[in-house]
N, C-alpha and C positions, 0 to 999 in steps of 0.2 A: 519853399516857394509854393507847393502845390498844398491844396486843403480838401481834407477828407470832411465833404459834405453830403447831404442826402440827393441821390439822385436817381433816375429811374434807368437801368439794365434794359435794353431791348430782347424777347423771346432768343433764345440762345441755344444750341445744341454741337456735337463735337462733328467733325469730320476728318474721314480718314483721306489724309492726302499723306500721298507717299511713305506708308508704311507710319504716320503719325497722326496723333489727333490733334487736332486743329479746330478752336473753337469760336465760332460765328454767333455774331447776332444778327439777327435780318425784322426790319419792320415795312412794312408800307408794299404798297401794289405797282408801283411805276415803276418808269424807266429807270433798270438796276445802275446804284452810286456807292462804288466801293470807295472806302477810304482808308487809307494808308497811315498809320501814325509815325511818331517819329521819337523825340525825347533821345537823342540819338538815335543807338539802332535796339536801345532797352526799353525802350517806352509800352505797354499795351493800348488801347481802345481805349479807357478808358476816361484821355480825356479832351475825346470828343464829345460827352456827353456835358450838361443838354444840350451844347450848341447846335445841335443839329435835328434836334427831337422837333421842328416843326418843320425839316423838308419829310416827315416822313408819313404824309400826308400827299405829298406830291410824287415822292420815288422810293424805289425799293431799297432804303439804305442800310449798304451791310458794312456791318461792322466787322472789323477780322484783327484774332492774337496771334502774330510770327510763333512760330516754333520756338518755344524757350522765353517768352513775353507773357503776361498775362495767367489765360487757366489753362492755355494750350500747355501742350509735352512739354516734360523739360530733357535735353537730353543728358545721358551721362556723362559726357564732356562737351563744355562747351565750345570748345574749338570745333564742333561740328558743326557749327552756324555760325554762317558765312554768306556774303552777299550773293552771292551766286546760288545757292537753297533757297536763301531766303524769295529771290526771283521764278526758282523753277516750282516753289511751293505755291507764288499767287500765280503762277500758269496753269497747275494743275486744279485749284481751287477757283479758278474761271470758266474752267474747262466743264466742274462742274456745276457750279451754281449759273451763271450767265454765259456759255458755249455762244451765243451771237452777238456777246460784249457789251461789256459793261464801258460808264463812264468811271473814272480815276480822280481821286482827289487823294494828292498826295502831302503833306504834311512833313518838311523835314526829311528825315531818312527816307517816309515814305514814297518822297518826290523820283529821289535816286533810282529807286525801286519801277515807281511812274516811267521812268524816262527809256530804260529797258525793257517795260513792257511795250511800249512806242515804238520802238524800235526793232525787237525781234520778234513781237507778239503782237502786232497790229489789228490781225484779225478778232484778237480779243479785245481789243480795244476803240469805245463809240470816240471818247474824247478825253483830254489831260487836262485834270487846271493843279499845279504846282504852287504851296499857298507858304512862304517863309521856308524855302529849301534849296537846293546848291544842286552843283553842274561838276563837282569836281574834287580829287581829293588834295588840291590847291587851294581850291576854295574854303574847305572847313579847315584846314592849318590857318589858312589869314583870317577864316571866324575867331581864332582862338587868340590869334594875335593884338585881332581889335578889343576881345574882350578885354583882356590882362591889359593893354592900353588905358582902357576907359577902367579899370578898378585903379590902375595906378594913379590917373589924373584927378576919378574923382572919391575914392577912399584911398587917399595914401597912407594911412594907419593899418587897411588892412590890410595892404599891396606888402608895406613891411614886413609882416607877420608873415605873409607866404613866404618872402624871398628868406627869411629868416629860417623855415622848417625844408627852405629848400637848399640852402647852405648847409643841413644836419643831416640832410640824405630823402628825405622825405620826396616819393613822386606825388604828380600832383594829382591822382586818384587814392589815395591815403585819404581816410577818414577825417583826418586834422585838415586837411589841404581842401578835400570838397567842404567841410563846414567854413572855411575860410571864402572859398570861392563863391558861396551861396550866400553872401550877405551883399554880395555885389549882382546878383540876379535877377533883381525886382529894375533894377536901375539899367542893366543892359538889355533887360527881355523886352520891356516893356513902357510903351510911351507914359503910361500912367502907371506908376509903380503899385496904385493901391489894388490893381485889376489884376495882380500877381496872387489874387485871394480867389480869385473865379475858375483857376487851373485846379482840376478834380484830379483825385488820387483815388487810391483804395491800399488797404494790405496786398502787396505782391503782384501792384501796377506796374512794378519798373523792376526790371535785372539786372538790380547793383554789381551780381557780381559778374554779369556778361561785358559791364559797359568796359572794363581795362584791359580784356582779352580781347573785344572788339576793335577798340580804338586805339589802344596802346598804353601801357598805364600810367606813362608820362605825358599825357592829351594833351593837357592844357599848353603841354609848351612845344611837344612835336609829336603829331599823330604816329602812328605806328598799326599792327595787329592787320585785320581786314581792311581798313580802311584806305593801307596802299594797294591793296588790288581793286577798290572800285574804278572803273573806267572812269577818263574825263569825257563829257558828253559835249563837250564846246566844239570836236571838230566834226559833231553827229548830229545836230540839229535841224541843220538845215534838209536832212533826209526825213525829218517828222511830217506826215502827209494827213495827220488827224491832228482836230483841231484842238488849240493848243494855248492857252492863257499863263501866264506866270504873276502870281501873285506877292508882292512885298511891302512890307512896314517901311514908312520913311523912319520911321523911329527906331529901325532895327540896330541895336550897335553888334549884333556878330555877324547875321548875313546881312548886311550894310551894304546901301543900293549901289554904290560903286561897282561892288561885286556883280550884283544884281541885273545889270546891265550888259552883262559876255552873256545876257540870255535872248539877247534882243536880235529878232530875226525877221524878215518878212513874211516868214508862216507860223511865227509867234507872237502871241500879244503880250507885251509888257503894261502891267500898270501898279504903280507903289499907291498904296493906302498913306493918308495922313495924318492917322492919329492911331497909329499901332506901329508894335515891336515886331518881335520875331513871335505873336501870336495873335494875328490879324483876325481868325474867325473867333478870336474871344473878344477882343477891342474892339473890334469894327464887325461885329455880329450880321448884324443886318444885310451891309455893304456886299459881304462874302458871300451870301447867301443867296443875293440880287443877282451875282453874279453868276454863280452854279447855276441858277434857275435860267439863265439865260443863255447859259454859254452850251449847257445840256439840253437845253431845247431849240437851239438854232438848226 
């Protein structure tokens, strides 16, 4: 799904948070806009570029690799990364690059990540906008649910073929089973499937092999690993006092607006995009961006 195309790196260098290197990119002179990726919790930075290369003209936008993502450290087991590091590492990496807080733009995993910093890290935090990401580890089990739904309904040849290597023993983070899974992805991620060609990659943007230790390596049919220790944050919301936007794809079929909706609060703003998936700041480019500029300058 993702395509290794030319694209421009923001100035970059490593930092040492908590005994690790951790490596940033930082562009522009304004009010600092960290962003949070996601692609699970394997994803690096990398593909938010360029979707973002023209707020950085407006604000300090930094770009940051998890510990074990990207060029950052990798460690020697990865059962050391864990949602809870992964939180107290952008604590410490606020601490030092914007100590009077940064705005949050959390992406997916990055959201979950978001919603902790809001909540026990306030002071580092100007404001949240959460753009195609989840409230719960309820929530990404029925993601999974509605996907393997919608590949059943609408490739039942390939829906076959899973339940077939999944009768032979096969989990469904098995090489056979993610290529299997990946030909239904343009079709659940995304309102316009051909917009599955605009998600940027590189050599060693994503940590294949973090994703089944993390998530559990049976994902696709019942999460497992860190993913049942992330908090549900539905009965935590309502104590968010920074302000606070949720962004979602009406076209999403995994975090699918039904979902979407246990986020709606009176000191949150819910608002679904219309013509995007589960990656709204590539579909709806503009819209996203309209928004960040407004919601970080209010």
């Amino acid at each position: 799904m993702t395509t290794t195309k030319c694209f421009q790196h923001a100035p970059g260098s490593f930092y040492n948070i908590r005994g690790k290197k951790i490596w940033v990119e930082e562009v522009g002179d304004g009010e600092p806009l960290l962003l949070l990726s996601g692609l699970g919790p394997a994803g690096s930075h990398v593909i938010f570029h360029p979707h973002f290369d023209v707020l950085h003209s407006e604000f300090r936008v930094i770009y940051v690799d998890l510990f074990g993502r990207g060029c950052s450290d990798k460690p020697d087991c990865l059962e050391e990364i864990t949602f809870e590091n992964d939180v107290l590492d952008v604590v410490c990496l606020l601490e030092k690059l914007a100590p009077q807080g940064a705005h949050l733009f959390g992406f997916s995993y990055g959201g979950l990540i978001s919603l902790q910093l809001a909540i026990n890290h306030s002071h580092l935090v100007k404001s949240v906008l959460l753009c195609n990401s989840l409230h719960s580890p309820e929530m990404w089990q029925k993601n999974h649910e509605n996907i393997n739904k919608v590949i059943e309904t609408q490739l039942p040849d390939v829906w076959a073929e899973i339940l077939h290597l999944r009768c032979d023993g096969y989990v469904s983070t098995s090489s056979e089973m993610q290529a299997l899974f990946a030909k239904g992805a343009s079709i659940v991620r995304f309102y316009n499937p051909q917009n599955a060609d605009q998600l940027m990659t590189e050599p060693g943007a994503r940590n294949t092999e973090l994703y089944p230790i993390f998530c559990g390596e049976d994902v696709d049919f019942s999460i497992g690993g860190q993913l049942l220790h992330i908090p549900d944050f539905r009965p935590l919301l309502d104590k968010i006092a920074i302000p606070m936007i949720v962004l979602a794809g009406r076209f999403d079929r995994a975090l699918y607006p039904k979902l979407q909706q246990d986020f709606e609060r009176k000191n949150i703003h819910l608002q679904f995009l219309e013509r995007s998936g589960s990656f709204s700041f590539i579909e709806e480019n503009d819209k996203v961006l309209n928004i960040i500029r407004a919601h970080c300058k209010s």
